[in-house]
DRENDO-1510 file (C-alpha; in Angstrom, 1 decimal, always signed):
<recs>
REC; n; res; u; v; w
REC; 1; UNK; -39.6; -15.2; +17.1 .
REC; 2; UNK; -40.5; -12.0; +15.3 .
REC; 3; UNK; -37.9; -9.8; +16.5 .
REC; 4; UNK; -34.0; -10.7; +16.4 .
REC; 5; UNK; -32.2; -11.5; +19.2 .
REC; 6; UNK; -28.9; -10.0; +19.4 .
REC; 7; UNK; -26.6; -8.1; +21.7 .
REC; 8; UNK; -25.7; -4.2; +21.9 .
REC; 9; UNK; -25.0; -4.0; +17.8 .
REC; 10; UNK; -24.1; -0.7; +15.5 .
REC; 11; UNK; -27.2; +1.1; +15.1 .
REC; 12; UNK; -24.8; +4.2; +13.5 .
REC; 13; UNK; -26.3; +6.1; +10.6 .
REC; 14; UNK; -24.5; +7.4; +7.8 .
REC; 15; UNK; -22.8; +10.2; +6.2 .
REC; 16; UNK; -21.8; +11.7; +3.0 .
REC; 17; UNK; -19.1; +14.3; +3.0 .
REC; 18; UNK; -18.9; +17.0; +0.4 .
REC; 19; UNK; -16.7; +17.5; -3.0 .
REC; 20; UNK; -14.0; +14.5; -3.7 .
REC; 21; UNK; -15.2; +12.3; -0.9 .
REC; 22; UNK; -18.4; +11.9; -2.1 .
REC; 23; UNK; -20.3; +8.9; -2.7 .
REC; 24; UNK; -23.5; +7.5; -4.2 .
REC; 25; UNK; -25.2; +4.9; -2.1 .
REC; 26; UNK; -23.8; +1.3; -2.8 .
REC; 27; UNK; -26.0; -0.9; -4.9 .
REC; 28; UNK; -24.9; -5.1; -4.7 .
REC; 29; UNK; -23.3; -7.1; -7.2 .
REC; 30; UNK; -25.3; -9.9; -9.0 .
REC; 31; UNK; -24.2; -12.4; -10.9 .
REC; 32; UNK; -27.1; -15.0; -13.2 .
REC; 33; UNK; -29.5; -11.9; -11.1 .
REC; 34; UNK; -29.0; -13.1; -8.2 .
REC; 35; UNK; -26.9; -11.3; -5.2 .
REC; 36; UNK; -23.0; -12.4; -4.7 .
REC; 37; UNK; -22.7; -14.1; -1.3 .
REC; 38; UNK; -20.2; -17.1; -0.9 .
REC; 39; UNK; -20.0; -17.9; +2.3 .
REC; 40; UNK; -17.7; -14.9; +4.2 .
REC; 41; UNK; -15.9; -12.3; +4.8 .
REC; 42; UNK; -15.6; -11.3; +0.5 .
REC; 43; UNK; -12.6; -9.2; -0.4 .
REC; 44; UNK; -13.3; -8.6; -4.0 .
REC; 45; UNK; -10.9; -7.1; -6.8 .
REC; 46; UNK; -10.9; -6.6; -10.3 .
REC; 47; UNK; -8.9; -8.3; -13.3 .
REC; 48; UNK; -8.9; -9.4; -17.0 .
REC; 49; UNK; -8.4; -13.4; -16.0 .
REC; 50; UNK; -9.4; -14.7; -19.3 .
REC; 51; UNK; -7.2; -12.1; -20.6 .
REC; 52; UNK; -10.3; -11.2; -23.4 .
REC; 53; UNK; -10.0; -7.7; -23.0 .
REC; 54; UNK; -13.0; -7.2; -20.4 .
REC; 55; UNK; -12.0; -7.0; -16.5 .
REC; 56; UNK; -13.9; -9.8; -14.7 .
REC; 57; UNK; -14.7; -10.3; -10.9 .
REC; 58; UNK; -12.8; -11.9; -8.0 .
REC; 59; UNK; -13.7; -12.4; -5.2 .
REC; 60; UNK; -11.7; -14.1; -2.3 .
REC; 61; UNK; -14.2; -15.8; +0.9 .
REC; 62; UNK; -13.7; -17.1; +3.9 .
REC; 63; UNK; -14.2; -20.9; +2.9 .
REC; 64; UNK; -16.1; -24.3; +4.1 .
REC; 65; UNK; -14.4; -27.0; +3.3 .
REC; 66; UNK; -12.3; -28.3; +6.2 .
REC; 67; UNK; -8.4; -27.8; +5.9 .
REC; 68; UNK; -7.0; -31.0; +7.2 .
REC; 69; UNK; -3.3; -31.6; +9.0 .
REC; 70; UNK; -3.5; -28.1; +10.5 .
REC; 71; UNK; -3.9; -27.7; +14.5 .
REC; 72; UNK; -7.0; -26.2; +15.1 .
REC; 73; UNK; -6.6; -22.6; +16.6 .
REC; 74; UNK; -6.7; -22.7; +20.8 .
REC; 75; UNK; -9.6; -19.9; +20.1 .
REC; 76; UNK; -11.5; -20.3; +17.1 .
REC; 77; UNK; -10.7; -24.3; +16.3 .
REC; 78; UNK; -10.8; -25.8; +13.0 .
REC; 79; UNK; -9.1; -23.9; +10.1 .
REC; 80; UNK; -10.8; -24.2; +6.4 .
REC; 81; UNK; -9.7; -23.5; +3.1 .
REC; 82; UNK; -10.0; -19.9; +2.0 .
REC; 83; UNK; -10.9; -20.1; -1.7 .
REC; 84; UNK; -11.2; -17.4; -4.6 .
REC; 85; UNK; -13.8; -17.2; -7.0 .
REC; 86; UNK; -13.8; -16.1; -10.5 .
REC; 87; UNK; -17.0; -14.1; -12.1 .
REC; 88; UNK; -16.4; -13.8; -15.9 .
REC; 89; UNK; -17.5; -10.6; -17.6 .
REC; 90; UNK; -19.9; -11.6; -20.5 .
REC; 91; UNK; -20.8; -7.8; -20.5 .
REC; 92; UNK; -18.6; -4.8; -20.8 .
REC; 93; UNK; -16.2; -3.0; -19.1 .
REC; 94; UNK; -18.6; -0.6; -18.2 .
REC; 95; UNK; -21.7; -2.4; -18.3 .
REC; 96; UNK; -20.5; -5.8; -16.8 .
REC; 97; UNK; -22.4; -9.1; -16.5 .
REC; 98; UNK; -22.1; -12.0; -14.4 .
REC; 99; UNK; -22.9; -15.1; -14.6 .
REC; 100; UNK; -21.6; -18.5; -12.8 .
REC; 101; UNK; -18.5; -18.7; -10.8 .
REC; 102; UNK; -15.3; -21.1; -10.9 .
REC; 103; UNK; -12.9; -21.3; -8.7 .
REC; 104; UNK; -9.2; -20.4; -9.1 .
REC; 105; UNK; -7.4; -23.4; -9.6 .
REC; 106; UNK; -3.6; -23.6; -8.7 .
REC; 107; UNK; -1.6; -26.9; -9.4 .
REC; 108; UNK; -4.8; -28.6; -10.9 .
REC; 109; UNK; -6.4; -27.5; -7.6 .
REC; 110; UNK; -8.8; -25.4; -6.0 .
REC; 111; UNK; -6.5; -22.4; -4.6 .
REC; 112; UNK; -6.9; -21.7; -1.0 .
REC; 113; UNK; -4.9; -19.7; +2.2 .
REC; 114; UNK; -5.9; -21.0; +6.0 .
REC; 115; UNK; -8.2; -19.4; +8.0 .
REC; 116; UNK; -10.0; -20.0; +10.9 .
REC; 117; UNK; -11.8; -16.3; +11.5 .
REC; 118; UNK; -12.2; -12.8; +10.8 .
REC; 119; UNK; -10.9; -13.4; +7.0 .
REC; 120; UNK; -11.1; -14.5; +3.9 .
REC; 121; UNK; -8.5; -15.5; +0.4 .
REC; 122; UNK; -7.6; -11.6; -0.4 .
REC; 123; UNK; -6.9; -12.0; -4.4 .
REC; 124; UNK; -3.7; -9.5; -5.7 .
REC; 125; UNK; -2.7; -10.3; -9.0 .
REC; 126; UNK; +0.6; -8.5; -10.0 .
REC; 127; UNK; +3.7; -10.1; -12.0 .
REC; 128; UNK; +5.9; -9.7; -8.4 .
REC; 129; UNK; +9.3; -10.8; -10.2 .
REC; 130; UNK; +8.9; -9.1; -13.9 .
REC; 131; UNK; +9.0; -12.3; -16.0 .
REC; 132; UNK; +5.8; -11.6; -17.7 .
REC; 133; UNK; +3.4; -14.1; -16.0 .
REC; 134; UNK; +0.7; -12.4; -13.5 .
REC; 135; UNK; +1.1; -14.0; -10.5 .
REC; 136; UNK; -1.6; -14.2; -7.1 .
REC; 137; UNK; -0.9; -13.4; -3.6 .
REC; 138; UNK; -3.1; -13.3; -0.7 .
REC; 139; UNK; -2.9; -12.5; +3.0 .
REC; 140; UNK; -4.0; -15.5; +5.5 .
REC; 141; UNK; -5.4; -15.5; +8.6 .
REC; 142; UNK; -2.6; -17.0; +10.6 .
REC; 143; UNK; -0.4; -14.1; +8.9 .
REC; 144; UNK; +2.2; -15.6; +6.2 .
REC; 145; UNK; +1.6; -14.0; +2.6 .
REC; 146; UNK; +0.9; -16.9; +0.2 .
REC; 147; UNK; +2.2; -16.6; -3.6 .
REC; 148; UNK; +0.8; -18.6; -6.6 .
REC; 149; UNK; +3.4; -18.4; -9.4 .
REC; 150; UNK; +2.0; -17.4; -13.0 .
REC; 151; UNK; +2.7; -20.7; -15.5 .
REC; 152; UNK; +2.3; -20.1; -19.5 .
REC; 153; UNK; -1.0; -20.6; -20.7 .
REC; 154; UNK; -3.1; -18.5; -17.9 .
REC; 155; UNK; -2.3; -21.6; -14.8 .
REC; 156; UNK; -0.4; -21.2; -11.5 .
REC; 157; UNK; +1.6; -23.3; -9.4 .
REC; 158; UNK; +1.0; -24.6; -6.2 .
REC; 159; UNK; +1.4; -21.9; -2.8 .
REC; 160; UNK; +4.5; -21.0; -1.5 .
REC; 161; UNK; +4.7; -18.5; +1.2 .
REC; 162; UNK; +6.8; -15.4; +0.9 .
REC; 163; UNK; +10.1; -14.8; +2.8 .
REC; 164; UNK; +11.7; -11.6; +4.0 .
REC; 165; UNK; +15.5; -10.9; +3.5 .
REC; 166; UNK; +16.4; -12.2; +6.6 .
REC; 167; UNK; +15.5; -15.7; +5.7 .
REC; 168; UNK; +12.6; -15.7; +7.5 .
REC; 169; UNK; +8.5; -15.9; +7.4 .
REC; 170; UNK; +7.4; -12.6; +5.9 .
REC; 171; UNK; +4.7; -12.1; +8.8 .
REC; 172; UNK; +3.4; -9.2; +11.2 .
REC; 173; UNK; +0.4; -10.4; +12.7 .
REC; 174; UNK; -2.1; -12.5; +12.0 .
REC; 175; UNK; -5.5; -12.1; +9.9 .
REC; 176; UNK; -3.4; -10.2; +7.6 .
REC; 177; UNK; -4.3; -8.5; +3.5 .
REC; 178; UNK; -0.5; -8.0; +1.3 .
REC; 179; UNK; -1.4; -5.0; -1.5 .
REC; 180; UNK; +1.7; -5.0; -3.6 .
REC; 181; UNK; +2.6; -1.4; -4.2 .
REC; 182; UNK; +5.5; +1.0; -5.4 .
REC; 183; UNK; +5.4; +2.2; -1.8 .
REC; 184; UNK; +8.4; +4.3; -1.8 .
REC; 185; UNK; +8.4; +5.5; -5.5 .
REC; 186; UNK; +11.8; +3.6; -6.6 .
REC; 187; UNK; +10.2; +1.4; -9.4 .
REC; 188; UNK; +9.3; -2.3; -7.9 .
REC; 189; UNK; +6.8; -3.7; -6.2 .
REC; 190; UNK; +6.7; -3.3; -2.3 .
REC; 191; UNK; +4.2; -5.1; +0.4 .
REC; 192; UNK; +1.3; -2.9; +2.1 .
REC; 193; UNK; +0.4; -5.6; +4.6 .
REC; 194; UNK; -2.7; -4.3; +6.8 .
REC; 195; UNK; -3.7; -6.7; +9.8 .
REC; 196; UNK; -7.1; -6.3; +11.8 .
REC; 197; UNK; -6.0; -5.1; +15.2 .
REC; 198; UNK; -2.2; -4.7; +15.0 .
REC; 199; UNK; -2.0; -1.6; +12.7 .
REC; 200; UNK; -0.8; -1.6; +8.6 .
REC; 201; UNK; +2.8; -2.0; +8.1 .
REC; 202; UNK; +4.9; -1.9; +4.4 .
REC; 203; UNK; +7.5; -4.7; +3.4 .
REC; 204; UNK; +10.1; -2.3; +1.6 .
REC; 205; UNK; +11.9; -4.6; -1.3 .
REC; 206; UNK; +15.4; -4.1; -1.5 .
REC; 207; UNK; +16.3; -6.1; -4.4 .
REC; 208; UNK; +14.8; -5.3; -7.9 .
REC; 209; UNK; +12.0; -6.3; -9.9 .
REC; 210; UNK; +13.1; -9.1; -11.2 .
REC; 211; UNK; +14.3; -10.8; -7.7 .
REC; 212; UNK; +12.7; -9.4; -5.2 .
REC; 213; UNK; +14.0; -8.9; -1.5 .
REC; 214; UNK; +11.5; -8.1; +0.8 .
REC; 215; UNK; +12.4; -6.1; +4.4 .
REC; 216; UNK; +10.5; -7.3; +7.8 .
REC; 217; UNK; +7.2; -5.4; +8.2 .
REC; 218; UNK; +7.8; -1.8; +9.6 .
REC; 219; UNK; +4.6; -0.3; +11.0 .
REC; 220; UNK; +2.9; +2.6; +9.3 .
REC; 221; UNK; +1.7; +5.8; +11.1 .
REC; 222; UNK; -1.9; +5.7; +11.0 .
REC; 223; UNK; -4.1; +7.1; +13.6 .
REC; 224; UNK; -7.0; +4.6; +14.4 .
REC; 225; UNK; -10.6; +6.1; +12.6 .
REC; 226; UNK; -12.7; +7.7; +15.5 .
REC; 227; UNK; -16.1; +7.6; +15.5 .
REC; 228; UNK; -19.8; +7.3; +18.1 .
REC; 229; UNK; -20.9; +4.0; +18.9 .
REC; 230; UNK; -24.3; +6.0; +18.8 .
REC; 231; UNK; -26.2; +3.1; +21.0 .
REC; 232; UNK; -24.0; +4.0; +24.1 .
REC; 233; UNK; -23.4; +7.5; +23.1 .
REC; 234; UNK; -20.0; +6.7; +23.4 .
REC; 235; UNK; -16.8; +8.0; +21.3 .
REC; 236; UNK; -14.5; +4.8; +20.1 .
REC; 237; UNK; -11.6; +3.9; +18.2 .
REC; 238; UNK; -11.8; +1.7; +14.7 .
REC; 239; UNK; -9.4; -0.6; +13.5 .
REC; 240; UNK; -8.3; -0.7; +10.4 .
REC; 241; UNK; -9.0; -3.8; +8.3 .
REC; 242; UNK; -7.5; -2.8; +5.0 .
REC; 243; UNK; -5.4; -0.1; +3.5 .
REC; 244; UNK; -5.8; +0.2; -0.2 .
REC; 245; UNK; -3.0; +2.8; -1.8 .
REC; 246; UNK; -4.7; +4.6; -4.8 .
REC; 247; UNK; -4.0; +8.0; -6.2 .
REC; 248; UNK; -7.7; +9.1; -4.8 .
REC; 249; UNK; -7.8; +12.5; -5.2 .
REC; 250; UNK; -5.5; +13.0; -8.1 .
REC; 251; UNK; -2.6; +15.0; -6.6 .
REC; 252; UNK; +0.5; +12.4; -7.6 .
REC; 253; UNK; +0.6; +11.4; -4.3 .
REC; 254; UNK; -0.9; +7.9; -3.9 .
REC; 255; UNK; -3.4; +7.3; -0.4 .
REC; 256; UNK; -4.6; +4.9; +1.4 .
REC; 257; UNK; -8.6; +4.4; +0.9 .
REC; 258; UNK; -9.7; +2.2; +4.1 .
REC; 259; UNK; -12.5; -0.4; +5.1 .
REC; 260; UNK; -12.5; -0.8; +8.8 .
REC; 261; UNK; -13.4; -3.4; +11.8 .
REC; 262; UNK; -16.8; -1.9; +12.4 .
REC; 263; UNK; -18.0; -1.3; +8.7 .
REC; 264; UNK; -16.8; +2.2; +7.7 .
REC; 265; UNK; -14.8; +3.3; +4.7 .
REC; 266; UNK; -12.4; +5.7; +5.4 .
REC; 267; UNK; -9.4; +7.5; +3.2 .
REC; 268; UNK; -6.0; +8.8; +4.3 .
REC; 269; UNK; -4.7; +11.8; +2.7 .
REC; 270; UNK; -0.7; +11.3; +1.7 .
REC; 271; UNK; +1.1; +14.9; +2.8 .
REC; 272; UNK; +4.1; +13.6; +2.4 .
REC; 273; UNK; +6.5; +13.2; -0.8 .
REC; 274; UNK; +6.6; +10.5; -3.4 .
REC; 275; UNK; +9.3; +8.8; -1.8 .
REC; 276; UNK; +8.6; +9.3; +1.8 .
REC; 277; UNK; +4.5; +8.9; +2.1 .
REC; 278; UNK; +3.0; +10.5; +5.5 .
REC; 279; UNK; -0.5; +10.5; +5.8 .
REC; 280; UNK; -3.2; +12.8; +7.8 .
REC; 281; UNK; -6.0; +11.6; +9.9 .
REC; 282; UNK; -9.3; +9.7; +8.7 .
REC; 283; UNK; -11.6; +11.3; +6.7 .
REC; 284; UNK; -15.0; +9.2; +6.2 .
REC; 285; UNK; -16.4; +8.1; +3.5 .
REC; 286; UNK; -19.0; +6.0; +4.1 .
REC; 287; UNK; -20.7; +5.1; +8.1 .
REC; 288; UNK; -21.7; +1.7; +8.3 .
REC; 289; UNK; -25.8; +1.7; +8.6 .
REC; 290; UNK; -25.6; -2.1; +9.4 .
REC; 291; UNK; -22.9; -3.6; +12.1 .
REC; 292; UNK; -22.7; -7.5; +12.7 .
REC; 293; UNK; -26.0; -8.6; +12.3 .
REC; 294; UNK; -29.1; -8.4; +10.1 .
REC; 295; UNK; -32.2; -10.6; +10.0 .
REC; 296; UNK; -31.8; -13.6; +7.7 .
REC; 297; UNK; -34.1; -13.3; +5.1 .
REC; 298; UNK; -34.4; -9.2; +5.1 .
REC; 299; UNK; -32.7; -7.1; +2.8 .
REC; 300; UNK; -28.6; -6.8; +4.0 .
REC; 301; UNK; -28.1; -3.4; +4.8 .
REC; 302; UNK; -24.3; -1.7; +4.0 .
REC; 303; UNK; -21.8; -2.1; +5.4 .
REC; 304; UNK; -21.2; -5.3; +7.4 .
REC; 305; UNK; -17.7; -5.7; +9.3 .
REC; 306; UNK; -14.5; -6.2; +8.7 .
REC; 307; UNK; -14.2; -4.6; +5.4 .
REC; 308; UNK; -12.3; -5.0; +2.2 .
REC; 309; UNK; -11.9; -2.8; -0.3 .
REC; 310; UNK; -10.6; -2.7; -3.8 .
REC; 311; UNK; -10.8; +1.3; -5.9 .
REC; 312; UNK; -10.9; +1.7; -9.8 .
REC; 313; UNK; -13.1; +3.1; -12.1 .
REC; 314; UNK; -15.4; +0.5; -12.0 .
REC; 315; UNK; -18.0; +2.2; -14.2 .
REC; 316; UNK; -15.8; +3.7; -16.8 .
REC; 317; UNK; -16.8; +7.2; -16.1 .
REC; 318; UNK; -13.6; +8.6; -15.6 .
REC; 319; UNK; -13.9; +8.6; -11.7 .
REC; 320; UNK; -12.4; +6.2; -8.9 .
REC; 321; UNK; -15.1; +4.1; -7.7 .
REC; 322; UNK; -14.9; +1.6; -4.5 .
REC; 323; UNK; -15.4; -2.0; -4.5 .
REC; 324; UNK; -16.0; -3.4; -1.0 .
REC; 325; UNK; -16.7; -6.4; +0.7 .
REC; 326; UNK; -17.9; -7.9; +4.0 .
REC; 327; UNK; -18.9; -9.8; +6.6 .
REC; 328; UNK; -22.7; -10.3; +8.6 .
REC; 329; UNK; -23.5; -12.6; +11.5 .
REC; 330; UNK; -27.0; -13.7; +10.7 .
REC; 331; UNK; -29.6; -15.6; +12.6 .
REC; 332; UNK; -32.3; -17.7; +11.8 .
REC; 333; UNK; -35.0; -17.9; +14.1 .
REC; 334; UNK; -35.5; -22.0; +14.8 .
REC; 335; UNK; -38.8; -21.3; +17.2 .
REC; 336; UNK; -40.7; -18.4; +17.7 .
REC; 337; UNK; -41.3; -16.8; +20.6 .
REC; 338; UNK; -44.8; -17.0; +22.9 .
REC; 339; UNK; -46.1; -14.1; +24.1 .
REC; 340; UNK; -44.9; -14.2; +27.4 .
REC; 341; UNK; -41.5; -15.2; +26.5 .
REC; 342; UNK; -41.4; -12.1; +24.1 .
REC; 343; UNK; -42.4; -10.0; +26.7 .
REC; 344; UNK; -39.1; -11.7; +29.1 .
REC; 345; UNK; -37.1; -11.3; +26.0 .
REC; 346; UNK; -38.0; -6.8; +25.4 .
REC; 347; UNK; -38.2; -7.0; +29.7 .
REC; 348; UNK; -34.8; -8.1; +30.3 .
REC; 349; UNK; -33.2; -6.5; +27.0 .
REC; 350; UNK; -34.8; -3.0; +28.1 .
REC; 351; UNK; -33.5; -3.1; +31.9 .
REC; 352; UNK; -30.1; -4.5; +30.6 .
REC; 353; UNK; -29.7; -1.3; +28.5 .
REC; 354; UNK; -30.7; +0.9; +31.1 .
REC; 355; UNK; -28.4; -0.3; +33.6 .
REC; 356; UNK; -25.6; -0.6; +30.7 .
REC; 357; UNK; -26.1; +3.4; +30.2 .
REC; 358; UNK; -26.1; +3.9; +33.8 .
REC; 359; UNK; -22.8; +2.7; +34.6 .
REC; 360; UNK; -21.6; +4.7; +31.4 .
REC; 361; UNK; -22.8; +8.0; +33.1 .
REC; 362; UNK; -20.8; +7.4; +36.4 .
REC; 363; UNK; -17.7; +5.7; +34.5 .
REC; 364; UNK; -17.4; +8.0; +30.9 .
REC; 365; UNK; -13.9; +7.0; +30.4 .
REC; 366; UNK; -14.2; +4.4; +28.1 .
REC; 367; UNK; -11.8; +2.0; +29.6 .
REC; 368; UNK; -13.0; +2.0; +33.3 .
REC; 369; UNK; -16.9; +1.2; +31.9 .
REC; 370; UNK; -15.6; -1.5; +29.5 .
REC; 371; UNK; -13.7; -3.5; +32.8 .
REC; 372; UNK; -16.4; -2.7; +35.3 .
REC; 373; UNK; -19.5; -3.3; +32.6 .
REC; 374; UNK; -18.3; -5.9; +30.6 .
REC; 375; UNK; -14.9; -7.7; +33.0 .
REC; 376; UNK; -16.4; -7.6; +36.8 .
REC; 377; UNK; -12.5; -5.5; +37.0 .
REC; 378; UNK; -13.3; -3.1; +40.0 .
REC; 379; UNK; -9.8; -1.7; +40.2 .
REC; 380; UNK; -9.4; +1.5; +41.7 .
REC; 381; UNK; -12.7; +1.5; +42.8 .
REC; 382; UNK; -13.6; +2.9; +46.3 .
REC; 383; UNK; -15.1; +0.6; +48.7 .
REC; 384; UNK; -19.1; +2.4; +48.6 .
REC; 385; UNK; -18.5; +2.4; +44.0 .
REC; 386; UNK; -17.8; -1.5; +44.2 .
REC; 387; UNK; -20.6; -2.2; +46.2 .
REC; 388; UNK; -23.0; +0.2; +44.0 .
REC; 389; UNK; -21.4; -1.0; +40.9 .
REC; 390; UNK; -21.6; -5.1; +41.7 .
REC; 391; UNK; -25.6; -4.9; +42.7 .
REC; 392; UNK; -25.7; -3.7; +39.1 .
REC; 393; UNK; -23.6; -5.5; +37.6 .
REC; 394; UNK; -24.9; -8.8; +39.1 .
REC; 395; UNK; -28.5; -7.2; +37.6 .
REC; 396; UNK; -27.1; -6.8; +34.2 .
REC; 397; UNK; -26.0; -10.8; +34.7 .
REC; 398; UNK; -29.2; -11.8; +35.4 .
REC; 399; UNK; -30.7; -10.6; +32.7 .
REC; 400; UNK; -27.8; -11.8; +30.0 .
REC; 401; UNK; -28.7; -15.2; +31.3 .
REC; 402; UNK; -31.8; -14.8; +30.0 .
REC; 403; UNK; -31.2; -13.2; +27.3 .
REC; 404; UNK; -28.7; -16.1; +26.3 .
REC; 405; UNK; -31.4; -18.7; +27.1 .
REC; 406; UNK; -33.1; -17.3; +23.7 .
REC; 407; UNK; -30.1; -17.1; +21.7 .
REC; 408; UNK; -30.4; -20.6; +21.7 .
REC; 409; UNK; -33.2; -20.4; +19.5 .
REC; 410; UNK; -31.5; -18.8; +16.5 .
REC; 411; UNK; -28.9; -20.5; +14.2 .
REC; 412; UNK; -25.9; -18.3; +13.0 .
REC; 413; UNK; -25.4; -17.9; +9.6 .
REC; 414; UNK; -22.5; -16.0; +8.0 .
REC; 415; UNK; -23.1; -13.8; +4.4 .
REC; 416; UNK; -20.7; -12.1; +3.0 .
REC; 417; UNK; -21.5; -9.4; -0.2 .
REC; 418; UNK; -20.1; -7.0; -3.0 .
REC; 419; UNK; -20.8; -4.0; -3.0 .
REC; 420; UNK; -20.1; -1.2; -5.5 .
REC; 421; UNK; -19.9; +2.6; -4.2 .
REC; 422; UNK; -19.4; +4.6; -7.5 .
REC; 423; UNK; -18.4; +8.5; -7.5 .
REC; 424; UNK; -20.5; +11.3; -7.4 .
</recs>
């Protein structure tokens, strides 16, 4: 098969914007010179684990080892063990080098959080109750906040999951990222939880530093990130998958520098105060040039989806640089196609497109073409549309079928990689 097969994906190209927003192209972590990619869905960060003086890497993935006596999700099934990964700097701060990974052990174990899709072990390290011992939480995909206690001598303890003041699960949604962050400028250490598809919310602590009491989630205003899903000419809405709170342009007032469902990074400005944050709509920093799938075997292309971030002045210059990580959806072709089958394959994907487009030029609101396209939902159709609309529909069907019949010739594959977007 010399072509990949694979449904309507983000063919978006990129952009720069001018002055503090702007970005060099992203270039991908190595480590022994070879390209970071674990398994999934990375969410990297940086931290001084061997306490040597030199920040290493870490980077949290979505995991392969099976996570026995847990129900399997209804819709995605078996959950796994979301494990962290530790890249030691045997360079410098501002030259690093990595080598080999280990993983974070906890209790004399590997470290993990559940997950069963769309995420990965999200790696904070922060000293959450002021007793002089760096402690780890992450986020999990069914949404409790998972701690690791700090033990002398650089271990942790086992997980425990973190509790609000009501006595209760500390949990918004699911597939969830926890940044702990002075969020309202009293001195301790509050929760920035940000969840894929339910919006970011902040865990306000109303006890102290040294015994924490965390309030239930309260949702953030953030307006969603719009942007063109260029291949159907059609304006959308992004999720946000992360909000990272960083002082990113320098004015005292902390933002929130964002990677999104579809592959974008994004940054909202704070116009608020120090104590009561308020935050503008999305500026873009980076448009994804890639979506959910690449080739396997070619060259990734940034971003993938579902995107993590982690800012700091990565290269020592002075300037706020942007760690972030990913997810792809690759296939690997199993058979290749003959000639007639390729030309079924570029028949039916052509016509399926044209059709698709059609129905977008009578239905532009972007609701009504997603239920009659895409859901066979002909409410509030006139009697002539439905019939007009079904004998297209039932065309662009046909040839899904038949584009599915070659979908079984791939194998999915999922990558996952660092990459490093350093200041102009």
């Amino acid at each position: 098969m010399k072509k990949i097969i694979t449904p309507l994906i983000f063919a978006i190209c990129f952009q720069f914007l001018s002055g503090q927003e702007k970005l060099n192209f992203p270039s991908m972590l190595e480590a022994k010179g070879k390209k970071i990619d674990i398994t999934s869905h990375t969410a990297p960060c940086i931290y001084d684990f061997n306490k040597d003086g030199v920040d290493d890497l870490i980077v949290g993935d979505f995991g392969d080892v099976p996570l026995e006596g847990m129900e399997n999700d209804p819709v995605y099934g078996r959950y796994v063990q979301g494990r962290c990964h530790i890249f030691i700097n045997h360079g410098t701060n501002s030259k690093p080098i990595y080598t080999t990974s280990q993983l974070l052990m906890a209790n004399k174990e590997p470290a993990f959080v559940p997950i069963t899709c769309c995420i990965g072990f999200t790696p904070r390290f922060v000293d959450i109750d002021n007793d002089g011992l760096d402690d780890i939480i992450s986020g999990s995909y069914p949404g409790e906040i998972y701690l690791f206690k700090g033990l002398p001598g650089g271990l942790f303890d086992k997980a425990g999951i973190i509790m609000d003041n009501q006595g209760d699960t500390l949990n918004v949604a699911h597939s969830i990222v926890a940044e702990p962050f002075d969020y309202d400028n009293d001195g301790d250490i509050d929760l920035i939880i940000s969840t894929r598809m339910n919006g970011t919310f902040v865990s306000i602590n109303l006890g102290n530093m040294e015994k924490p009491s965390f309030a239930p989630g309260v949702k953030i205003d953030l307006q969603k990130y719009d942007y063109v899903f260029e291949l159907l000419n059609e304006p959308r809405k992004s999720h946000i998958s992360h909000a990272f709170p960083t002082f990113w342009d320098e004015d005292n007032l902390f933002d929130l520098v964002c990677g999104t469902e579809q592959g974008h990074l994004i940054w909202y400005k704070n116009t608020g105060t120090p104590e009561e944050p308020k935050f503008s709509t999305a500026s873009t920093l980076f448009t994804s040039l890639a979506g959910w799938e690449n080739v396997e075997g070619d060259k990734p292309t940034p971003l993938g989806v579902r995107v993590k971030v982690f800012v700091n002045d990565y290269n020592g210059d002075g300037k706020k640089d942007i760690l972030a990580g990913d997810f792809y959806s690759t296939k690997r072709t199993i058979r290749e196609l003959t000639p007639e089958e390729e030309m079924e394959w570029d028949t039916s994907k052509n016509r399926r497109q044209e059709l698709l487009l059609k129905l977008k030029e009578m239905f532009p609101d972007v609701k009504t073409f997603r239920k009659v396209a895409f859901l066979d939902n002909f409410d509030g159709l006139s009697k002539r549309e439905i019939k007009k609309v079904q004998k297209i529909t039932i065309e662009i069907n046909n040839h899904k079928q038949i584009l599915d019949k070659y979908q079984d010739l791939q194998e999915f594959l999922g990558h996952g990689y660092v990459w490093l977007f350093t200041r102009q």
